[in-house]
HTML snippet that shows the backbone in 3Dmol.js (N, CA, C, O; Angstrom):
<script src="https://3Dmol.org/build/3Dmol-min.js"></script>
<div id="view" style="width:600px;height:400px;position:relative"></div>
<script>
const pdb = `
ATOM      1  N   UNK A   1      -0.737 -10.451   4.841  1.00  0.00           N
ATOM      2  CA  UNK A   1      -0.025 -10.355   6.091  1.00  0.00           C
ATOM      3  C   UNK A   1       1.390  -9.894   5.764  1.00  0.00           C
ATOM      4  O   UNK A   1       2.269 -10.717   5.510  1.00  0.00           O
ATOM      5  N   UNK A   2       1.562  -8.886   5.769  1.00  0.00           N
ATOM      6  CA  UNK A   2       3.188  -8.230   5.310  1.00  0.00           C
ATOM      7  C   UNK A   2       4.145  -8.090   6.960  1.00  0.00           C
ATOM      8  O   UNK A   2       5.123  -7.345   7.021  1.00  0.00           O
ATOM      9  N   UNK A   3       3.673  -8.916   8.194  1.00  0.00           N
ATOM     10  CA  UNK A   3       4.674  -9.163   9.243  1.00  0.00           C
ATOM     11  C   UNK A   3       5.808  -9.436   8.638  1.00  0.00           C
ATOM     12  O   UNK A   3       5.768  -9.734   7.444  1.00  0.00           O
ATOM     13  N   UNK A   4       7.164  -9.390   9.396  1.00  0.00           N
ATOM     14  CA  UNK A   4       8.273  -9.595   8.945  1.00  0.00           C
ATOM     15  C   UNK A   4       8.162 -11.107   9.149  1.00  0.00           C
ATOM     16  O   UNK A   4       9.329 -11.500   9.162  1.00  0.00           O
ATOM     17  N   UNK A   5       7.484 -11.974   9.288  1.00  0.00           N
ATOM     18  CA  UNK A   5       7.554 -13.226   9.802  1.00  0.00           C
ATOM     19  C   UNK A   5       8.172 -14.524   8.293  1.00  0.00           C
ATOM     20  O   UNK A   5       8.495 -14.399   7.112  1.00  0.00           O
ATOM     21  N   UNK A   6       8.083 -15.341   9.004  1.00  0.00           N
ATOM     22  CA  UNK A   6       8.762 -16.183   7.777  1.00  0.00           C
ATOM     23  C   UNK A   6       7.493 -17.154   7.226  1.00  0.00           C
ATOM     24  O   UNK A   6       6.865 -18.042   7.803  1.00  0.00           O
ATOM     25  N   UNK A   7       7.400 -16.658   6.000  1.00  0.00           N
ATOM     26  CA  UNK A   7       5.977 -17.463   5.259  1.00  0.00           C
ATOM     27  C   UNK A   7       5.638 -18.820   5.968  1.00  0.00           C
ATOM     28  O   UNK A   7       4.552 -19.074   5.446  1.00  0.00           O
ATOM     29  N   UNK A   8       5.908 -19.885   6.869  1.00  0.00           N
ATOM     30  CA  UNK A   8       5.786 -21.419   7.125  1.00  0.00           C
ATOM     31  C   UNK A   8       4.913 -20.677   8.196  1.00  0.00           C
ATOM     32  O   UNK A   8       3.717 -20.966   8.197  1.00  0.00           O
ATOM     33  N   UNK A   9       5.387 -19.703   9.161  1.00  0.00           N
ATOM     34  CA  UNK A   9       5.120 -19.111  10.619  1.00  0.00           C
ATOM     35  C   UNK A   9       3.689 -18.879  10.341  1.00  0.00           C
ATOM     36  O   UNK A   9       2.733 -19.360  10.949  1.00  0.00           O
ATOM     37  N   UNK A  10       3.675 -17.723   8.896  1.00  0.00           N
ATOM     38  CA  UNK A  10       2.699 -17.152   9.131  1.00  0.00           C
ATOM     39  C   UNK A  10       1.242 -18.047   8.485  1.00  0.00           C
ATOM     40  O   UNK A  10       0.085 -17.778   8.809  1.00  0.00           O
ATOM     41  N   UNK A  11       1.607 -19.025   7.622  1.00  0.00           N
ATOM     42  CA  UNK A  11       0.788 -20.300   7.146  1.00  0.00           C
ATOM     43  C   UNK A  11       0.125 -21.204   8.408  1.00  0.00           C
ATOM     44  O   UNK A  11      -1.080 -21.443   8.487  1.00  0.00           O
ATOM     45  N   UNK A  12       1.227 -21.704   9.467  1.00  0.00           N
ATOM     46  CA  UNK A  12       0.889 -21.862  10.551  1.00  0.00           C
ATOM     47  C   UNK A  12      -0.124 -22.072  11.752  1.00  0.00           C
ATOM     48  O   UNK A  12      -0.690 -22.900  12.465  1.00  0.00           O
ATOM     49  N   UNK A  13       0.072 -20.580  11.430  1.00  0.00           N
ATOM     50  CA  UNK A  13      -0.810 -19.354  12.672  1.00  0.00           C
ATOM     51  C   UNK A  13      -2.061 -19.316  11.832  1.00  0.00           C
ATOM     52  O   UNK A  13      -2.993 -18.910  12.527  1.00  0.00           O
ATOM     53  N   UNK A  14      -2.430 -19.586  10.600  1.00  0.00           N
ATOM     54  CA  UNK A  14      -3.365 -19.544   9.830  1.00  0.00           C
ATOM     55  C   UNK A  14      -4.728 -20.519  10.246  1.00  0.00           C
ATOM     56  O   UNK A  14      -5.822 -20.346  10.783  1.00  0.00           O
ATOM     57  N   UNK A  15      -3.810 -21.845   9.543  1.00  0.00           N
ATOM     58  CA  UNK A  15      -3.952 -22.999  10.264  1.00  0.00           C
ATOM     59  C   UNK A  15      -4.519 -23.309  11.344  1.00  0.00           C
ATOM     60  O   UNK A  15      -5.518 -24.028  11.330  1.00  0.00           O
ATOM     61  N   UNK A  16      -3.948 -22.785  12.584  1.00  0.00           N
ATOM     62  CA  UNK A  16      -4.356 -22.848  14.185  1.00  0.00           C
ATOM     63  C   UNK A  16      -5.669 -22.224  14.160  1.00  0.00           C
ATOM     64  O   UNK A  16      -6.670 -22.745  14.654  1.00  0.00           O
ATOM     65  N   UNK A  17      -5.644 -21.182  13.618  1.00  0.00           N
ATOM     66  CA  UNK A  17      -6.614 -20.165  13.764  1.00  0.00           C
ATOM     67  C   UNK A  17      -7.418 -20.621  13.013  1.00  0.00           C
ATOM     68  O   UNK A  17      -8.480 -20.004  13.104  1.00  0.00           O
ATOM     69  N   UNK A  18      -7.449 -21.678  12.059  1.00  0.00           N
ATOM     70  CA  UNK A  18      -8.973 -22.336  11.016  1.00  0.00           C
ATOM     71  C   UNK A  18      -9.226 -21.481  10.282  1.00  0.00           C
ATOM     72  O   UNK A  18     -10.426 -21.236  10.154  1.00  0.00           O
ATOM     73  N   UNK A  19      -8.381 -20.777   9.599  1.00  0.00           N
ATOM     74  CA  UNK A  19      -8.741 -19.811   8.381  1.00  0.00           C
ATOM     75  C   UNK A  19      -9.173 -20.740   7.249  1.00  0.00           C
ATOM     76  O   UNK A  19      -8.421 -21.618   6.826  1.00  0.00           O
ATOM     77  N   UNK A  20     -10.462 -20.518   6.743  1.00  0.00           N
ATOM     78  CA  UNK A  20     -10.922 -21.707   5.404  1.00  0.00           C
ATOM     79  C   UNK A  20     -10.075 -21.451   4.345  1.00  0.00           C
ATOM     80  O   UNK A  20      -9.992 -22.359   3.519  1.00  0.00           O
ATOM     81  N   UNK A  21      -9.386 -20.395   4.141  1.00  0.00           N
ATOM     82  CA  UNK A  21      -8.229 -20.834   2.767  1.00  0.00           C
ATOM     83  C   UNK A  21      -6.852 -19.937   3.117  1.00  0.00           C
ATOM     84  O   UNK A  21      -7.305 -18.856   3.494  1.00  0.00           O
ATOM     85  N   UNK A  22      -5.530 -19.877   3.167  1.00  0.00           N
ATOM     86  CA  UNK A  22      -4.771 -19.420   2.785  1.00  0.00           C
ATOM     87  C   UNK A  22      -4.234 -19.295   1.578  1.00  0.00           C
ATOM     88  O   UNK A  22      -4.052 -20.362   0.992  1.00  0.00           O
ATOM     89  N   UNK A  23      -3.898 -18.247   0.980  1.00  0.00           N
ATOM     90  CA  UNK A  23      -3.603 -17.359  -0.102  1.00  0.00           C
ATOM     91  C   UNK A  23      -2.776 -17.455  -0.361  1.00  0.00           C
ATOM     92  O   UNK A  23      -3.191 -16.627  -1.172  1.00  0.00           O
ATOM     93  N   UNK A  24      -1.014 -17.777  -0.769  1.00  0.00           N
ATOM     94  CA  UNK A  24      -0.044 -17.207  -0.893  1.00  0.00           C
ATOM     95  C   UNK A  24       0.322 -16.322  -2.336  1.00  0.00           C
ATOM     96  O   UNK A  24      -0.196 -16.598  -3.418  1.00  0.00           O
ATOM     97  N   UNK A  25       0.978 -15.586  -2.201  1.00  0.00           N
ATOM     98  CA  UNK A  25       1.311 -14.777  -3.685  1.00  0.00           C
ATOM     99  C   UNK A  25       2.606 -14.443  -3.168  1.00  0.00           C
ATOM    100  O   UNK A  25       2.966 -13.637  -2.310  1.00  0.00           O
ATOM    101  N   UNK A  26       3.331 -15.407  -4.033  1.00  0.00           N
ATOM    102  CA  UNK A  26       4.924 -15.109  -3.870  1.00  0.00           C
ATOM    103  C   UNK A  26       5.041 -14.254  -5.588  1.00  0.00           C
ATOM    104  O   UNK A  26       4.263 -13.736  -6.389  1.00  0.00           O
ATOM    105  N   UNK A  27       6.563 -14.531  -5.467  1.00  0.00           N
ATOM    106  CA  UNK A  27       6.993 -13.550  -6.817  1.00  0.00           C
ATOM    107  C   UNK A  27       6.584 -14.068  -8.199  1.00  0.00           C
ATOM    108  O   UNK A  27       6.227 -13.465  -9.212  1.00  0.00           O
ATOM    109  N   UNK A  28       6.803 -15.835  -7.835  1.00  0.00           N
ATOM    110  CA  UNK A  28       6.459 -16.064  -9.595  1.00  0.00           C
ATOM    111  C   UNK A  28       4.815 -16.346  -9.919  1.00  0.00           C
ATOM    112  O   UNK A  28       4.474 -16.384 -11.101  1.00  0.00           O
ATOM    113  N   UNK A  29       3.825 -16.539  -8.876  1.00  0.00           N
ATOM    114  CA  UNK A  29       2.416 -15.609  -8.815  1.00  0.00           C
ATOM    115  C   UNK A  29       2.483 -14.749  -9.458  1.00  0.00           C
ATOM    116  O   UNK A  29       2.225 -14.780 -10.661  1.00  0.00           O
ATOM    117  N   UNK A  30       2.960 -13.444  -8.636  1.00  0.00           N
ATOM    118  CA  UNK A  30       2.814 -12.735  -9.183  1.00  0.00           C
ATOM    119  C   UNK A  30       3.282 -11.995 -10.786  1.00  0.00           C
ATOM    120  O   UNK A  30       2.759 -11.091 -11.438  1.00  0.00           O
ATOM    121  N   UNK A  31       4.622 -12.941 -11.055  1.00  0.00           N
ATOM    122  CA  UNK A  31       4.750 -13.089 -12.783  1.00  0.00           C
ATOM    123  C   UNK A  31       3.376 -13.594 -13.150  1.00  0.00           C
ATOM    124  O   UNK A  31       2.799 -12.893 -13.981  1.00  0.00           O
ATOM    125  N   UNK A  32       2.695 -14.701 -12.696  1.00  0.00           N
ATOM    126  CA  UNK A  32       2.212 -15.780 -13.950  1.00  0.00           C
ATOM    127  C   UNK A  32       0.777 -14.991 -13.577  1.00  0.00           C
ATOM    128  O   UNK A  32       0.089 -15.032 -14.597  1.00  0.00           O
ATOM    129  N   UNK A  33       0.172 -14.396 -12.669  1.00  0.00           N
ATOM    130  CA  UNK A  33      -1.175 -13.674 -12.255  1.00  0.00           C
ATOM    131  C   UNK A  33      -1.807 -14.810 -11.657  1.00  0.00           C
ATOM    132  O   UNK A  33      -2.962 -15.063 -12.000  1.00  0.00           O
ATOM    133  N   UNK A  34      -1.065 -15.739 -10.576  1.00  0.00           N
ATOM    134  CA  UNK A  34      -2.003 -16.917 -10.014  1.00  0.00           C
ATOM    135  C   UNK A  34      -1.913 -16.311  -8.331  1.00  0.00           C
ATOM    136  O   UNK A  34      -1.809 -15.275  -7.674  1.00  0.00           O
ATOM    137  N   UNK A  35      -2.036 -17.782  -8.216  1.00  0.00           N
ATOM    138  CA  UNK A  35      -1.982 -17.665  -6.283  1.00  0.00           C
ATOM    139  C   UNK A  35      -1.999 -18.911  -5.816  1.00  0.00           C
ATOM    140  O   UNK A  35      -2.822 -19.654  -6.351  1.00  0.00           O
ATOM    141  N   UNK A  36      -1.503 -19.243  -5.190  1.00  0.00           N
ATOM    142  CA  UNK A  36      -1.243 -20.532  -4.885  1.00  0.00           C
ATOM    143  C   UNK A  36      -2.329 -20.423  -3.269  1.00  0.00           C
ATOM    144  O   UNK A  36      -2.351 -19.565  -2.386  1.00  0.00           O
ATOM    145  N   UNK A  37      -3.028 -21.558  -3.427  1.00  0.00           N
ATOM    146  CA  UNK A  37      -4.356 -21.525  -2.582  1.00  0.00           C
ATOM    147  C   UNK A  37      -4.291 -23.201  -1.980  1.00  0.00           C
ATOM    148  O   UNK A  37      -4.178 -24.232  -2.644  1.00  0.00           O
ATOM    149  N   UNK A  38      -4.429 -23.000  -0.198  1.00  0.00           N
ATOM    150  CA  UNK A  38      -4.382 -24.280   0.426  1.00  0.00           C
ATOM    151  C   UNK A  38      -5.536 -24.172   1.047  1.00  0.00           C
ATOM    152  O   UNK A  38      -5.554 -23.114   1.677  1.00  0.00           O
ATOM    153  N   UNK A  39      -6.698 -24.893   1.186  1.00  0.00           N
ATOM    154  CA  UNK A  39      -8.079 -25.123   1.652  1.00  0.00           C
ATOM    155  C   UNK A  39      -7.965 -25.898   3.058  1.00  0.00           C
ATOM    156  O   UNK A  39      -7.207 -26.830   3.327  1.00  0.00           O
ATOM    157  N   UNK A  40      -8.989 -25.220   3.952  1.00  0.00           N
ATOM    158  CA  UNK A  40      -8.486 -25.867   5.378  1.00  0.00           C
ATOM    159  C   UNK A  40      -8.855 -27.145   5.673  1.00  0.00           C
ATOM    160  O   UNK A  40     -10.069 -27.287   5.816  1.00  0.00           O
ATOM    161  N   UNK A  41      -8.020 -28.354   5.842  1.00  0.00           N
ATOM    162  CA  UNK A  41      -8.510 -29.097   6.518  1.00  0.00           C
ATOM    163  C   UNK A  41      -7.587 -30.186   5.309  1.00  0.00           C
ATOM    164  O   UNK A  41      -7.623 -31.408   5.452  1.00  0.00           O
ATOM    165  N   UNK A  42      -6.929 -29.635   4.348  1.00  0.00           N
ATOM    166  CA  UNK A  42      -6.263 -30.207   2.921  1.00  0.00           C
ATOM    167  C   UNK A  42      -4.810 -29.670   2.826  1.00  0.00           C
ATOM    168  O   UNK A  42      -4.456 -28.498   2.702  1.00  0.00           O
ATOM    169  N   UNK A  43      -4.018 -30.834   2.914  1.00  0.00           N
ATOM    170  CA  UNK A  43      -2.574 -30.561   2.800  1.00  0.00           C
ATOM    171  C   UNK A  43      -1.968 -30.330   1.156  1.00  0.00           C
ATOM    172  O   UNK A  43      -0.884 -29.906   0.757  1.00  0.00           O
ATOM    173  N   UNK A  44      -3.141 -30.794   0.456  1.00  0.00           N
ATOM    174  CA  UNK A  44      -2.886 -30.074  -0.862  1.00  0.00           C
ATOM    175  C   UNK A  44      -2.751 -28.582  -1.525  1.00  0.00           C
ATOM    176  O   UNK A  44      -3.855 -28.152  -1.860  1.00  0.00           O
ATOM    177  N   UNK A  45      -1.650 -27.676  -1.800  1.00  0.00           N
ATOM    178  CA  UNK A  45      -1.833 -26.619  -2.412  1.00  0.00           C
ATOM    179  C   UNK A  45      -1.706 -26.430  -4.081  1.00  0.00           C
ATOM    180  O   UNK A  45      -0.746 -26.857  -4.724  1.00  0.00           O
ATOM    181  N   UNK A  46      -2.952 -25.650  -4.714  1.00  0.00           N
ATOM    182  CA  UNK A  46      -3.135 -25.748  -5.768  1.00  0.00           C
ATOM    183  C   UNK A  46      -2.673 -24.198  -6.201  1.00  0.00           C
ATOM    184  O   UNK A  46      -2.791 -23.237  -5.441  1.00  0.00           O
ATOM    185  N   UNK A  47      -2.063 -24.117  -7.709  1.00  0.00           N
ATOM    186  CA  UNK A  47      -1.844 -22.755  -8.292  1.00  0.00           C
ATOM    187  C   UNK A  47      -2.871 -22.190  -9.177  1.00  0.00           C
ATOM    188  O   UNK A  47      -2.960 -22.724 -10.282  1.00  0.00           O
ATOM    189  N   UNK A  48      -3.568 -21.335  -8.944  1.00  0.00           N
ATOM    190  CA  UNK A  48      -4.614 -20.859 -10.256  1.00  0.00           C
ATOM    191  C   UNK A  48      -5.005 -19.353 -10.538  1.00  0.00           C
ATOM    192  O   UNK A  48      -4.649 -18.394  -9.852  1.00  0.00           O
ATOM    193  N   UNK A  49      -5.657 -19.319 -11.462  1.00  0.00           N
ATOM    194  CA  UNK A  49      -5.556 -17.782 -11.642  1.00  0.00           C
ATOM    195  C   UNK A  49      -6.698 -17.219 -10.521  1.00  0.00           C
ATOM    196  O   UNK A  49      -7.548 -17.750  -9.806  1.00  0.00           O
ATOM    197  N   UNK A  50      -6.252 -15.907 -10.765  1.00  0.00           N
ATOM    198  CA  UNK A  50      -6.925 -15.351  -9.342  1.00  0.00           C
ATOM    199  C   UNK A  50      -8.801 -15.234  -9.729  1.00  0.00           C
ATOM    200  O   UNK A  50      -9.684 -15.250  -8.871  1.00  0.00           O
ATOM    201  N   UNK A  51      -8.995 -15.132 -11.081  1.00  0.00           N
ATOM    202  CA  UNK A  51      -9.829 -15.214 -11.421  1.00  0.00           C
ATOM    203  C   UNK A  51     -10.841 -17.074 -11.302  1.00  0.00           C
ATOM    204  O   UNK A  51     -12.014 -17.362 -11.064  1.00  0.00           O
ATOM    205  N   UNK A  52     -10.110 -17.558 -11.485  1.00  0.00           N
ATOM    206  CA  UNK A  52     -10.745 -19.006 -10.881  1.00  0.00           C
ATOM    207  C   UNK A  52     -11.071 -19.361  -9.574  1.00  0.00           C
ATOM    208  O   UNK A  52     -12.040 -19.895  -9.035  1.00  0.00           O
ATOM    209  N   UNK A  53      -9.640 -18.772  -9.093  1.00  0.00           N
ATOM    210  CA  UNK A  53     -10.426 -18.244  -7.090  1.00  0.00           C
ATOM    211  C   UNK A  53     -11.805 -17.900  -6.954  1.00  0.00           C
ATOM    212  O   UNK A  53     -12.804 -18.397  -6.435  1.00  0.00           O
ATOM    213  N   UNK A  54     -11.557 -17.039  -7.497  1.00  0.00           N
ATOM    214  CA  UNK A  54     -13.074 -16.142  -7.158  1.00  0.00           C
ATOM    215  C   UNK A  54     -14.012 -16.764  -7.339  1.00  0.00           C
ATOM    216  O   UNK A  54     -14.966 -17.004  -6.598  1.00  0.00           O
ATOM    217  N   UNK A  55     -13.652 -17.250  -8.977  1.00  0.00           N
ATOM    218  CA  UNK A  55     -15.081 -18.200  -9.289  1.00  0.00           C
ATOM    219  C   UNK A  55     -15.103 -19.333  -8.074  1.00  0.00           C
ATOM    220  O   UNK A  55     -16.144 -19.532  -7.447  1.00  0.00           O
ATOM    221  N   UNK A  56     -14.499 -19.693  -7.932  1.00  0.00           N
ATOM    222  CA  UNK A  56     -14.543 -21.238  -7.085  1.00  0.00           C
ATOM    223  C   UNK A  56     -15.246 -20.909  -5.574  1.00  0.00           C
ATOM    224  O   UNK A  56     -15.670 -21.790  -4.825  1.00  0.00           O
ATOM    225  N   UNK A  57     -15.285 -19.230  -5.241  1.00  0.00           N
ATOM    226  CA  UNK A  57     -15.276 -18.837  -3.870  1.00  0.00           C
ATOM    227  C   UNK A  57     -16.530 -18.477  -4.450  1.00  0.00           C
ATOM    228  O   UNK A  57     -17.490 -19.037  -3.920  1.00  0.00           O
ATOM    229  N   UNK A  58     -16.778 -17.740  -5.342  1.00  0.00           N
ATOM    230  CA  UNK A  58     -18.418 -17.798  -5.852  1.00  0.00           C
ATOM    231  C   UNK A  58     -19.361 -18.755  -5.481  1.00  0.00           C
ATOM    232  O   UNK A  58     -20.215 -18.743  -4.594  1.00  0.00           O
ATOM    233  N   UNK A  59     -18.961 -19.837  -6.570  1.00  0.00           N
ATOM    234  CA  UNK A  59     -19.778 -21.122  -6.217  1.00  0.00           C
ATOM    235  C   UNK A  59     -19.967 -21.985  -4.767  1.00  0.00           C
ATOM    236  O   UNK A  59     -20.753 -22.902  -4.531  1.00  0.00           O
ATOM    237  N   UNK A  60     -18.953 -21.352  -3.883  1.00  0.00           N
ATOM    238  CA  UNK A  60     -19.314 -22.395  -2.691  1.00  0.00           C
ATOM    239  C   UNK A  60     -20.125 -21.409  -1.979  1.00  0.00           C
ATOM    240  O   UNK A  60     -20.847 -21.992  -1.171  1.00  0.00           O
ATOM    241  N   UNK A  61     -20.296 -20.064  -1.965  1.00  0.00           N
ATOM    242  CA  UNK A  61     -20.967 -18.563  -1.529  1.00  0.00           C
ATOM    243  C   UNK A  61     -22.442 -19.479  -1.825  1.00  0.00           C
ATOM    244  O   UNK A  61     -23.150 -20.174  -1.096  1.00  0.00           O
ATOM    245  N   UNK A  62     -22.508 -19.029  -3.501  1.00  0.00           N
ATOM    246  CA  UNK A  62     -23.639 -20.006  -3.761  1.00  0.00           C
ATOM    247  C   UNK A  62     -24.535 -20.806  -3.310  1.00  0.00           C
ATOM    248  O   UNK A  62     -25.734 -20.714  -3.048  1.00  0.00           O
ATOM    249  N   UNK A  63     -23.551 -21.811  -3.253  1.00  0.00           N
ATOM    250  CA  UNK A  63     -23.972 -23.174  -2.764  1.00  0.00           C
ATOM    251  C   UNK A  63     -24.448 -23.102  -0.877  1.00  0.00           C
ATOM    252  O   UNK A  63     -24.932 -24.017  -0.211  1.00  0.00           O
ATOM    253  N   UNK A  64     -24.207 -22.139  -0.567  1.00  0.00           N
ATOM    254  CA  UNK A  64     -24.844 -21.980   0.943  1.00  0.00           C
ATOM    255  C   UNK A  64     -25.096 -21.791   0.901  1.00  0.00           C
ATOM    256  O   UNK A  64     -26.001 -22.361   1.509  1.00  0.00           O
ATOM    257  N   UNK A  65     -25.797 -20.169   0.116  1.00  0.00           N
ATOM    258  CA  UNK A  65     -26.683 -19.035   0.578  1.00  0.00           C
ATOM    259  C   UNK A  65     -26.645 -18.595  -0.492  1.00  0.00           C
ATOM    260  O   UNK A  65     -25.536 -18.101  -0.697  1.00  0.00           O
ATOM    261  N   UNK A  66     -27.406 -18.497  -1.454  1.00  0.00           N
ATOM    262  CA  UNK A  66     -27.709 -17.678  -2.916  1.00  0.00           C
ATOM    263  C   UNK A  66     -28.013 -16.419  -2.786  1.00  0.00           C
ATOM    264  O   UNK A  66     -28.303 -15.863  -3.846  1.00  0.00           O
ATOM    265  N   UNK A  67     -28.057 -15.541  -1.487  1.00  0.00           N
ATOM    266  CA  UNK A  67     -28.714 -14.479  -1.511  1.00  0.00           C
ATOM    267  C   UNK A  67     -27.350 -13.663  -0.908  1.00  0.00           C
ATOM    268  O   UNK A  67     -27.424 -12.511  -0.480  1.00  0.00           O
ATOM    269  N   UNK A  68     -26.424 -14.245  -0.936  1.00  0.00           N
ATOM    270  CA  UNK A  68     -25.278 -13.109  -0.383  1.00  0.00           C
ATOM    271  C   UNK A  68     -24.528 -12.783  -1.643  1.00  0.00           C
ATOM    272  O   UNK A  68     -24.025 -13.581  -2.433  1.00  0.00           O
ATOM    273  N   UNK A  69     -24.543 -11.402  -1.694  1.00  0.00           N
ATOM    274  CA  UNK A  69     -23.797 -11.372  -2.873  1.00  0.00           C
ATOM    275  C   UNK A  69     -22.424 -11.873  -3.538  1.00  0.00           C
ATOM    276  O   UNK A  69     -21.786 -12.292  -2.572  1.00  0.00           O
ATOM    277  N   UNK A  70     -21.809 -12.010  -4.443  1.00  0.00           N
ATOM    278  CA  UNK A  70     -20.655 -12.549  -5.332  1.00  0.00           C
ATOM    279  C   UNK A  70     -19.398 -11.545  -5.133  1.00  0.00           C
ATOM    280  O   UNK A  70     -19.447 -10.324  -5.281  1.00  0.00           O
ATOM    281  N   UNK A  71     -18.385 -12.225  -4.808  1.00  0.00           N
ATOM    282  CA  UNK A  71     -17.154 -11.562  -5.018  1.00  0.00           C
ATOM    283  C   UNK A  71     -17.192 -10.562  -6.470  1.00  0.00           C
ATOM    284  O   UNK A  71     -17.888 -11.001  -7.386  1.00  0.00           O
ATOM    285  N   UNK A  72     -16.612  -9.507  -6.651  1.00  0.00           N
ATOM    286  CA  UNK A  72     -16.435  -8.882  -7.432  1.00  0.00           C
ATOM    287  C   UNK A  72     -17.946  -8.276  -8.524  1.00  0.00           C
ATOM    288  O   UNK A  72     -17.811  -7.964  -9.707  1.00  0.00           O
ATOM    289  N   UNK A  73     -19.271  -8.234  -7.774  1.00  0.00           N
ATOM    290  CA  UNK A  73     -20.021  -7.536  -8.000  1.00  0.00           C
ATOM    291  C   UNK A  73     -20.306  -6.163  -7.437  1.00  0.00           C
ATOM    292  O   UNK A  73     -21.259  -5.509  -7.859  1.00  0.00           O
TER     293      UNK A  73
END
`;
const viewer = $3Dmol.createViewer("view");
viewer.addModel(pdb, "pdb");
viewer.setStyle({}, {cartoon: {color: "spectrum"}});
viewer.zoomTo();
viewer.render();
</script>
């Protein structure tokens, strides 16, 4: 979301809207190659590599429906 809006706004509006994960990638993300990831319904945000995302978004893909394909195949 590159709106001029102010990152809390646009987390927010996320929120309201029940998006199952928000993403953020600020600057030192993008130094370290993570992403800082908040899961809906969890006031916890965790930092990890973008590659563990995936995996983690893999396995819950998985875990519903084995027949939809995998991120990054």
């Amino acid at each position: 979301d590159e709106r001029a809006e102010k990152v809390g706004y646009k987390i927010r509006e996320a929120v309201m809207e029940k998006v199952p994960y928000v993403v953020v990638v600020g600057e030192k993300d993008m130094n370290d190659k993570t992403v800082t990831v908040r899961k809906r319904r969890c006031e916890e945000q965790e930092a990890m590599s973008i590659e563990k995302f995936i995996e983690r978004l893999n396995k819950e893909i998985d875990e519903k429906d084995p027949d939809v394909p995998k991120l990054g195949e």
